[in-house]
N, C-alpha and C positions, 0 to 999 in steps of 0.2 A: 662656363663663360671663359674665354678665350684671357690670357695673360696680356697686359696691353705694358711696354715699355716706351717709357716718355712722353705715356699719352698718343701716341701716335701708332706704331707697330706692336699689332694684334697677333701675339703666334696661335698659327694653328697648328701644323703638323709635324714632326721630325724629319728631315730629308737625310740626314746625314752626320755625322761623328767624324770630326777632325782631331790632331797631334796640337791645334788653336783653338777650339769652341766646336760647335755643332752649329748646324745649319736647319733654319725652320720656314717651312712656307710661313708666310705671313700676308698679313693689310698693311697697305698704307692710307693710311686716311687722310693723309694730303693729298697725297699721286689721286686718292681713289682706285687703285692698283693693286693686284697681288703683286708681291716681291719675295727676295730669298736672304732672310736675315740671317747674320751671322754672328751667335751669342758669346759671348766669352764664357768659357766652362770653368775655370782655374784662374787664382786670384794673384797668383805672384806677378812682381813687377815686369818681368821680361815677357810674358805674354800680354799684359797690357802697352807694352813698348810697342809690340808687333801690333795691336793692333792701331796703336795710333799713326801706324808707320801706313798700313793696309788702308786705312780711310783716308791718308792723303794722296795715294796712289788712285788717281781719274783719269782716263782718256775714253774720248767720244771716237770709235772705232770698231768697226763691225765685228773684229775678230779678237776682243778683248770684253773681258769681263771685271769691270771696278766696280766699287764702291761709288753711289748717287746721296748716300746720304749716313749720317749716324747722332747715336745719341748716348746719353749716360744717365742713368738713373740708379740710385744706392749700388747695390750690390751687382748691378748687370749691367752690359754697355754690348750694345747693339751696331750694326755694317747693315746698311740694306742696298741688298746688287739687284737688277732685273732677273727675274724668275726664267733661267734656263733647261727647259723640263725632259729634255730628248736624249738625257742618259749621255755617260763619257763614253771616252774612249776607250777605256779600262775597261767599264761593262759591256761597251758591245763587242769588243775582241773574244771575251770571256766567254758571252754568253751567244753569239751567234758564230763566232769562228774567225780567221787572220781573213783578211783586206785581198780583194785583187790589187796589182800593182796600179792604173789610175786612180782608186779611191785611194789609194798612199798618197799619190802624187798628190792629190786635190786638197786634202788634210794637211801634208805636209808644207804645201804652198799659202794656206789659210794662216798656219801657224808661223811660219815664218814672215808671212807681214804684219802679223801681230806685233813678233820680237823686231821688226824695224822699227818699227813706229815705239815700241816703250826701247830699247837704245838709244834712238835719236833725241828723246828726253832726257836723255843723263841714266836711267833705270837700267838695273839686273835684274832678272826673275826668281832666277836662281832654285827655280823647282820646278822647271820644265819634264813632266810626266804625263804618262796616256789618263792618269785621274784628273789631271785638272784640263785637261780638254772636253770641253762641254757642247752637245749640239743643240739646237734647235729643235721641235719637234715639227720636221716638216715632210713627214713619211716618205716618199721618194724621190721626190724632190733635190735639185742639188743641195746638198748638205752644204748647213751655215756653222760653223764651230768657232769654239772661244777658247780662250784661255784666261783659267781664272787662277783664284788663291795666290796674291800678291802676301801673303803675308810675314817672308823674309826677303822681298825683295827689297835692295836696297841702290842707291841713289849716290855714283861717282864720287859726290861731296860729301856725303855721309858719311858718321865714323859708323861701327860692324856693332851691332847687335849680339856677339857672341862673343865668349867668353875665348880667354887665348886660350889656346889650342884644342880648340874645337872647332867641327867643320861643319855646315850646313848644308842641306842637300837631303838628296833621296839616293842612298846606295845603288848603286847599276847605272845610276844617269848621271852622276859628277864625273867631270874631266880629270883625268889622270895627277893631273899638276894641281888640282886643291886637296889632297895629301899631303902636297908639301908646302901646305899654308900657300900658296899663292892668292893674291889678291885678285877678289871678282873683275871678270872682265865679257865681256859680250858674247866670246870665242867658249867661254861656259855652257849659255844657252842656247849654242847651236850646236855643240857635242851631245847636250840633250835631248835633241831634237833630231838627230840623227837614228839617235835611241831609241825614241818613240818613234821612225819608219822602220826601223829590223822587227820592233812586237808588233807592230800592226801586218806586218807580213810574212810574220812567223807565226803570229800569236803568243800566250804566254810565253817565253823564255825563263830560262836559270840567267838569271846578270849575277855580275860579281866586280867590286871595286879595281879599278884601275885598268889598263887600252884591255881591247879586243884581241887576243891572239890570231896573227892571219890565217891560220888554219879552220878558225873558231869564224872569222868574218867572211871567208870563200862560202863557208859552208851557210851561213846565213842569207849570204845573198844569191846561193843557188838558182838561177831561172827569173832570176832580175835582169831588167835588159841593161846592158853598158851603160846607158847614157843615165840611167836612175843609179845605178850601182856604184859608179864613180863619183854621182854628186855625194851618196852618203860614207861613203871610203872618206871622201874631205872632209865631211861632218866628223868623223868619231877618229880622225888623225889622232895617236897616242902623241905625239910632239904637238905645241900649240902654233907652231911656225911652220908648217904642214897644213893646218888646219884653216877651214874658212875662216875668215876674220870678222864679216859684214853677212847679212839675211838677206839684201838684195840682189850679190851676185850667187849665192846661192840660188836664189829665185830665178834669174836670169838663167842658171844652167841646168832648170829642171825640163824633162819632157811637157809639152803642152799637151792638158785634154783640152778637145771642143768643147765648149759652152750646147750643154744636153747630150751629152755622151752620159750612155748607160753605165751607172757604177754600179758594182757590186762586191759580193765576198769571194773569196780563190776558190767558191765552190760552185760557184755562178748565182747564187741566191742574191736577189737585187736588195742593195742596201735602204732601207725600211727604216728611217727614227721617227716615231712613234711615242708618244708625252709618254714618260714613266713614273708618274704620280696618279695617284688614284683621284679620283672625284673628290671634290669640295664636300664635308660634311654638310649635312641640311642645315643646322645653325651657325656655322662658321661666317665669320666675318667676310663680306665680299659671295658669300655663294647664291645669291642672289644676280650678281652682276652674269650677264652671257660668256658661258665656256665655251673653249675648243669641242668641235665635232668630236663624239666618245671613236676611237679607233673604229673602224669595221674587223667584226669577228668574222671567223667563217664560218660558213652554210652549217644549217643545225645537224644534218647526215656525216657532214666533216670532223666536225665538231666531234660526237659523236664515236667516229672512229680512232679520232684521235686522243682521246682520252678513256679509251678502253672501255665503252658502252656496249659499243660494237664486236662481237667476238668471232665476226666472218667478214669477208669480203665479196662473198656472193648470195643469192636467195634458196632457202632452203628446198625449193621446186624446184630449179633449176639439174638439167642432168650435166655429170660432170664428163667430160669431153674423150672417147678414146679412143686409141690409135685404128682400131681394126678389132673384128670379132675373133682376129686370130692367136690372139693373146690372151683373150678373157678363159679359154681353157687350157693355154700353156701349152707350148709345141709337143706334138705327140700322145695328148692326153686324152681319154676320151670324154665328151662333155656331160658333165656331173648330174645332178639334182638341179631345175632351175636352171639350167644352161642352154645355153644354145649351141646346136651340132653346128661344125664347120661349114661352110658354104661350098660353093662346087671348088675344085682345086685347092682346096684346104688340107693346107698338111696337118696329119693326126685322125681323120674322119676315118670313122670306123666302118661304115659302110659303103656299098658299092659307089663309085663317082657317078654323077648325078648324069654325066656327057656318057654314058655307054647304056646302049639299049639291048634288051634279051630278045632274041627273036625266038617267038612259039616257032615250037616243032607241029610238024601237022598230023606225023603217024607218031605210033606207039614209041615210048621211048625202050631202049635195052641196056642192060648195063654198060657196057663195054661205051656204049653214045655217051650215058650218063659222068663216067669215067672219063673219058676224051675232054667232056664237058667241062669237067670241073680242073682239071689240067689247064685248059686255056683258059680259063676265067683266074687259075693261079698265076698264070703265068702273066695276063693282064695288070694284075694289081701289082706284080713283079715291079711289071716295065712301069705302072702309075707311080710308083711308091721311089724306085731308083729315078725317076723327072723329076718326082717331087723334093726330093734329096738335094737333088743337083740345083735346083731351080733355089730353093733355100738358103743352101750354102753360096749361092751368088751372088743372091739380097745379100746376105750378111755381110760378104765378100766387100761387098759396093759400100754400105752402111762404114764398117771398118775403116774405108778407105778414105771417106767420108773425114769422119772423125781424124784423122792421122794428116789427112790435109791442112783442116782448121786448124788443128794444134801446132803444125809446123809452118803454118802460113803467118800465123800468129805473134809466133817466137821472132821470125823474121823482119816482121812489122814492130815489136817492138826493139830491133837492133836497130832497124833504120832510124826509127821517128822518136827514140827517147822511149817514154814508159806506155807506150804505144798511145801516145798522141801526137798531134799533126809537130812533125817539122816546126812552120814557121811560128808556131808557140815556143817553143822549144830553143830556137838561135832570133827571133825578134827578127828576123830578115827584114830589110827596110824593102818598102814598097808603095808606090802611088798611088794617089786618089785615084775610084774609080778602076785598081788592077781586079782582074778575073781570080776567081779563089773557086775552092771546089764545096759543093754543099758540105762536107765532112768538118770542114775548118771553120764553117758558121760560131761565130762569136768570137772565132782566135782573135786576139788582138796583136797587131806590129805597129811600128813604127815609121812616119813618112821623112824621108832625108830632111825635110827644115824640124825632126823632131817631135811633131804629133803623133800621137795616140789614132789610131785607125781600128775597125775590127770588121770581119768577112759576115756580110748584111744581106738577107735574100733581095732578092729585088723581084719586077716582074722579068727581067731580061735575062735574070740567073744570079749568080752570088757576085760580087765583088764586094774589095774595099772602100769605106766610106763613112 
């Protein structure tokens, strides 16, 4: 039987372990709803401060995650927020790889009108991190994300929650200047924020308290385009008078994606969130009520191989594919047990070439004939054998050349184009809707002079931007 606090919120299952309480799926049997409650784990006063703080933090906003409701019973006291099930932004960096640069963008634009909107109320966040960015589970879809865990944020008019001299925050995402005790200020949660577009397009990083070293932020934003790389240079300014001040002109000088522009990760795998909670137990409160469609797996032979069922990639009847029969006995060798002799003009055949015919004699043979005879029949395979030498060493000749081409055509290719890929990935060359691109650059993305995101799209006419 499921744990019910206040009569109302039924926990069912663990989601999570916070530095404040743990996090449970739950009922609500008012809503009639699953929700994501948030238990207080530890009894002292300053964690019950935060959360009375956390439950008065509400706003109705797509890109924020509050508190709808709470309650207190003995020994526990309960937060219930909408059940956010499609994994952070922590986990899917971690677990699937860093961001192409427009899901940064798209991310970082979600979360920056989160922070206008709790700003404009008087509020800090003040623990802006890729963990408390929460998605939606709406598999490819454009991604919906929130930000959650209010639970030091604090309120302009507010006195601080923490003890003097002590700092709050998450190491690697505090601004330089709350070190030195400076007073929360908005210019906080956009250095954090900044933070959180370097790991999303790096993926994990080493952070370390206090600015960026500019040798340490060129190298982070390697093969970012200008016009992104500059908005977050202002984000993570080590001076706060450098720095942005406001989330909406931030927002104003971000690159725009189109509305259905393909996102994905910097390895082209299309961004996928996907519920990462397991199914409702059969007795649990609410599992009864209609779930989400269970993910689609893949094909059971997929399946299959990809979890080491499978210990080939072809059928065991199948013959395996080879170059020529003239390898299967090795230049010059004559063929073994179970082999097959050379074919005609094969180098290595041990006997007569298959193109030369004996012509009968019609009278008696004599020696001295017999003798002559076998003289030009040596002299024959002489001249077959010095062809076949020559002819050999030419293929190979050609093969070699082959090879020495590719490799130095290669080397070439990659001085021009970066690590031998196209150019215009590489400088973001700006370019119009609609410019001609070459099938190799399919998927590059650049950017068009008012600032959007483009990338080189087959079409039936040929590739261009669009």
């Amino acid at each position: 039987m499921a744990d019910v606090i206040v009569g109302r919120f039924a926990l069912i299952d663990l989601i999570a372990k916070g530095g404040s309480g743990s996090v449970w799926r739950a009922w609500d049997s008012k809503t009639q709803e699953l929700c994501a409650a948030k238990v207080l784990r530890q009894r002292d006063s300053a964690d019950l401060m935060r959360f009375v703080r956390e439950k008065g933090v509400s706003f109705d906003h797509p890109h924020l995650l509050t508190p709808y409701g709470w309650g207190a019973e003995d020994e526990h006291v309960v937060i219930a927020m909408p059940l956010v099930s499609g994994g952070t932004l922590e986990s899917v960096v971690k677990t699937r790889g860093k961001l192409a640069e427009p899901a940064v963008v798209v991310i970082l634009d979600q979360l920056l009108s989160g922070l206008s909107h709790v700003h404009s109320q008087g509020w800090i966040h003040r623990d802006v991190k890729p963990a408390n960015i929460m998605f939606e589970p709406r598999g490819r879809q454009f991604p919906a994300s929130r930000l959650a865990d209010f639970g030091i944020a604090v309120h302009e008019t507010d006195v601080r929650f923490t003890h003097v001299g002590m700092v709050n925050g998450t190491p690697g995402y505090m601004a330089p200047e709350l070190f030195a005790m400076a007073e929360p200020a908005p210019s906080h949660d956009l250095y954090a924020a900044g933070v959180v577009a370097l790991v999303a397009l790096n993926g994990p990083i080493k952070l370390h308290d206090g600015s960026f070293r500019p040798d340490e932020l060129t190298q982070l934003l390697r093969g970012v385009t200008p016009k992104l790389s500059a908005v977050i240079r202002g984000l993570v300014a080590a001076q706060p008078e450098n720095r942005y001040q406001d989330a909406d002109t931030v927002r104003r000088d971000l690159p725009r994606v189109p509305a259905g522009y393909p996102l994905a990760h910097a390895d082209g795998t299309p961004l996928d969130l996907q519920d990462t909670l397991d199914p409702l137990p059969p007795n649990a409160p609410g599992a009864a009520r209609p779930e989400r469609p269970a993910p689609q797996v893949a094909p059971a032979s997929m399946e299959a191989i990809r979890s080491g069922q499978v210990q080939q990639g072809f059928s065991v009847g199948s013959a395996s594919p080879q170059t020529g029969p003239q390898w299967a006995t090795g230049p010059g060798g004559p063929p073994g047990p179970g082999r097959t002799a050379p074919g005609p003009g094969a180098p290595g055949g041990g006997g007569p070439a298959t193109g030369h015919v004996t012509t009968p004699h019609t009278g008696a043979a004599t020696t001295t004939g017999e003798t002559g005879g076998q003289d030009a029949q040596r002299r024959r395979s002489t001249m077959i054998a010095i062809g076949l030498g020559a002819g050999t060493a030419l293929v190979l000749g050609m093969i070699v050349a082959i090879v020495l081409l590719m490799v130095f055509d290669g080397s070439a290719s990659a001085l021009v184009g970066g690590s031998g890929t196209s150019g215009i990935d590489a400088a973001f060359a700006e370019v119009e809707v609609g410019q001609e691109c070459v099938a190799s650059d399919e998927g590059v993305i650049a950017l068009t002079p008012e600032g959007a995101y483009v990338a080189c799209t087959a079409t039936d006419e040929g590739h261009v931007f669009g």
